[in-house]
C-alpha positions in Angstrom: -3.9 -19.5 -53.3 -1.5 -16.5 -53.7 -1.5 -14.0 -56.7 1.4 -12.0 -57.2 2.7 -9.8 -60.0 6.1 -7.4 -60.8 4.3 -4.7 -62.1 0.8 -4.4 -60.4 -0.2 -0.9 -61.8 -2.0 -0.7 -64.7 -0.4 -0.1 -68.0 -1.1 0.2 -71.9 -0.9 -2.5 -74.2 -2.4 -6.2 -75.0 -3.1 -8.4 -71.4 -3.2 -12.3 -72.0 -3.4 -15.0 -69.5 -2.4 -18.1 -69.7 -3.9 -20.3 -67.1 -2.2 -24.0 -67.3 -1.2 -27.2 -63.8 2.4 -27.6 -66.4 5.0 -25.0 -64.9 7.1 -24.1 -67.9 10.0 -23.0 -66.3 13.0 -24.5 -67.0 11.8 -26.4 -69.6 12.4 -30.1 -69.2 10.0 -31.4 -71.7 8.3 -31.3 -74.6 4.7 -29.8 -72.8 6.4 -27.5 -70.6 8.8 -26.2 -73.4 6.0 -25.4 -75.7 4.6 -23.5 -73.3 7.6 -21.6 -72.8 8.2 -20.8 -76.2 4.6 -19.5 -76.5 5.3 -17.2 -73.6 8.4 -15.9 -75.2 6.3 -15.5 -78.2 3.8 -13.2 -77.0 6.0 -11.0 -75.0 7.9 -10.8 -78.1 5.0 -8.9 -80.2 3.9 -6.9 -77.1 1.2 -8.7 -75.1 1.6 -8.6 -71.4 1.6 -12.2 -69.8 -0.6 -13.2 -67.4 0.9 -17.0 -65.9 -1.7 -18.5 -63.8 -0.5 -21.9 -62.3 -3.1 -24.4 -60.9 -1.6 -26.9 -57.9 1.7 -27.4 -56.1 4.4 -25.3 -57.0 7.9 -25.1 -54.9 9.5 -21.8 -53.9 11.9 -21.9 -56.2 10.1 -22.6 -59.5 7.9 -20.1 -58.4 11.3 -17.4 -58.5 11.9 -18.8 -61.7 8.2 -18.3 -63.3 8.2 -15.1 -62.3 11.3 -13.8 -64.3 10.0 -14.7 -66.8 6.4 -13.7 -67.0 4.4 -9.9 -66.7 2.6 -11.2 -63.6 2.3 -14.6 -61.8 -0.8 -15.9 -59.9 -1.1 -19.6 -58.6 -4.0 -21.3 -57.2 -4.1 -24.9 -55.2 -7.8 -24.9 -54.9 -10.1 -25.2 -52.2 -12.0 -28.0 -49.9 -11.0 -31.0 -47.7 -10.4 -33.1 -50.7 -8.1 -30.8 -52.8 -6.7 -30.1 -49.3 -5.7 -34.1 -48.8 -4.7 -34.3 -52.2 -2.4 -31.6 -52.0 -0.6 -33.5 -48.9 -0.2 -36.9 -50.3 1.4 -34.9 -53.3 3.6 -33.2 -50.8 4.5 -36.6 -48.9 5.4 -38.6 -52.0 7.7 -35.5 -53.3 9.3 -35.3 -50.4 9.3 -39.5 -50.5 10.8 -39.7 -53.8 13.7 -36.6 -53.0 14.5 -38.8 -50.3 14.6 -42.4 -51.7 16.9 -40.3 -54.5 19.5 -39.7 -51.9 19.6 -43.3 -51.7 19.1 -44.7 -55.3 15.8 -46.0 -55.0 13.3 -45.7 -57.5 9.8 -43.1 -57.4 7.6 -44.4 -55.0 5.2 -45.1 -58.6 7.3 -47.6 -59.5 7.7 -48.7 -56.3 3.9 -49.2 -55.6 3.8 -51.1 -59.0 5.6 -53.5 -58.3 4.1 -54.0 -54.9 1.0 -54.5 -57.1 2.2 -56.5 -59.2 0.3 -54.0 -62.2 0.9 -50.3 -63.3 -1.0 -48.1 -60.9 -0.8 -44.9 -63.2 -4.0 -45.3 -64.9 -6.1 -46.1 -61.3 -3.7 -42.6 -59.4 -3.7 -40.3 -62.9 -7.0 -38.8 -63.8 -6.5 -36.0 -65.5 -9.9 -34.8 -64.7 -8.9 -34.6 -61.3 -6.5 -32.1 -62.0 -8.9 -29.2 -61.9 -8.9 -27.6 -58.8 -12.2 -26.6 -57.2 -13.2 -23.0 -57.1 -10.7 -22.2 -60.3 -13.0 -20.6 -62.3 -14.5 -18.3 -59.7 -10.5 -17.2 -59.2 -10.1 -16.3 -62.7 -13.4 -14.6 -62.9 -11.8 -11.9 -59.8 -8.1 -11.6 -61.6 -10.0 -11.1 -65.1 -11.7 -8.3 -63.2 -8.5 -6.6 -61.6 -6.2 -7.6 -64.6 -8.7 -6.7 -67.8 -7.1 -9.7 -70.0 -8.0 -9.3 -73.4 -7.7 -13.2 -74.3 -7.2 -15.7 -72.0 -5.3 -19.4 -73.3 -6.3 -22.3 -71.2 -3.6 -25.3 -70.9 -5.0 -27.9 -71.7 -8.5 -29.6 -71.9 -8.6 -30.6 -68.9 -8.9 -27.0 -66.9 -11.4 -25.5 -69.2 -14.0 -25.4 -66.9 -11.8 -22.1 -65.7 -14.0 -20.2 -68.1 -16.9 -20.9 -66.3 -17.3 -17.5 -64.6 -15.8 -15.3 -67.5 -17.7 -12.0 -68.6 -18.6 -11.6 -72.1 -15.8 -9.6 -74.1 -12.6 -11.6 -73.3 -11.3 -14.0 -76.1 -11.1 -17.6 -75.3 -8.7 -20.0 -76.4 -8.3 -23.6 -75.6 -4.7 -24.4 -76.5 -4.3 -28.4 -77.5 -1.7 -30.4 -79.8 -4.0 -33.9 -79.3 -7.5 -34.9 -79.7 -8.1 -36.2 -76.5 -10.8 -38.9 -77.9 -8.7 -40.3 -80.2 -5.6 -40.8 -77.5 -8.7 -43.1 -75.6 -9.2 -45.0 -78.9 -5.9 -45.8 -79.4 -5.0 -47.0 -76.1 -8.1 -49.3 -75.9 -7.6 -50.9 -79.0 -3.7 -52.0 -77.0 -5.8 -52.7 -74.1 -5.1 -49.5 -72.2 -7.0 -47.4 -70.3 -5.7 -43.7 -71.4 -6.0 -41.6 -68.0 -8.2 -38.7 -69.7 -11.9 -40.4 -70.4 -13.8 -38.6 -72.9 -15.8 -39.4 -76.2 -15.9 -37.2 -79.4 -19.2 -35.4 -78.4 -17.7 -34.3 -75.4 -15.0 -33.0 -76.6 -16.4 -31.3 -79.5 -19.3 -29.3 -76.7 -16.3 -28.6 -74.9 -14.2 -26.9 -78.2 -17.2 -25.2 -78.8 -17.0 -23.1 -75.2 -13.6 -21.5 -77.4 
């Protein structure tokens, strides 16, 4: 885990974080462009942003973020399991770069076909993609930093509120209801890689 920030001394003015595993810079797609857009957004009426990135990020993305953000923290998480995750991650980058070189296709497709079935929905659990200790992390920045609001990116982290003190705004930033995405891909006889029923997901809205 590293934290790192341009202008480390306190200042005036609004703090925000925005605490998200999608690295929005350059903007490829539709998630990471939104978030993007909502970063040039707030800077543009005078908050000061806060981009905390959760998992792998390379060097050069990392140069990237920062140019365009107040300050810059990112966190891998901790423990053997997040540690062996983080390596097969690494591995089948570094797989995929080099099966690029010569035309062959991600190593996802690749195992797919091996299986003879998609093996998305048994790898991608989007659950899984909170990384241990995360909320205890924000808690220390929050303390250092004194955000006034924090935004969490998407449902799926927003256990990283855990260990917030009273007094900082919380918002849970979303352009889906999660539940409904699992309905619909059941009834085409998919398994959507996020499992959560409407209860849940209502308790959770309720933490914001």
């Amino acid at each position: 885990m590293t934290a790192s920030s341009r202008h480390r001394a306190a200042r005036p003015g609004r703090q925000i974080a925005i605490i998200c595993d999608t690295v929005p810079y350059p903007t490829r797609s539709g998630d990471n462009q939104r978030i993007a857009e909502l970063i040039s957004v707030l800077r543009e009426q005078g908050w000061h942003v806060h981009l905390v990135l959760c998992g792998l990020v390379e060097r050069r993305f990392r140069k990237i973020c920062r140019s365009h953000v107040d300050a810059l923290a990112i966190y891998s998480g901790t423990g053997l399991r997040t540690r062996v995750r983080n390596a097969l991650r690494r591995v089948v980058r570094w797989l995929d770069r080099a099966g690029n070189v010569f035309g062959l296709p991600p190593m996802e497709t690749i195992a797919g076909r091996l299986l003879g079935r998609p093996v998305s929905p048994r790898v991608i659990d989007y659950w899984q993609r909170y990384p241990n200790g995360l909320s205890g992390f924000i808690a220390r920045l929050q303390a250092s930093c004194r955000w006034d609001a924090v935004i969490v990116e998407y449902i799926w982290l927003h256990r990283s509120i855990d260990d917030l003190k009273n007094g900082t705004t919380r918002l849970l930033d979303t352009h889906d209801l999660q539940y409904k995405r699992v309905e619909e891909f059941a009834s085409r006889g998919m398994v959507f890689p996020l499992a959560i029923t409407r209860d849940e997901e209502r308790h959770i809205f309720d933490r914001f």
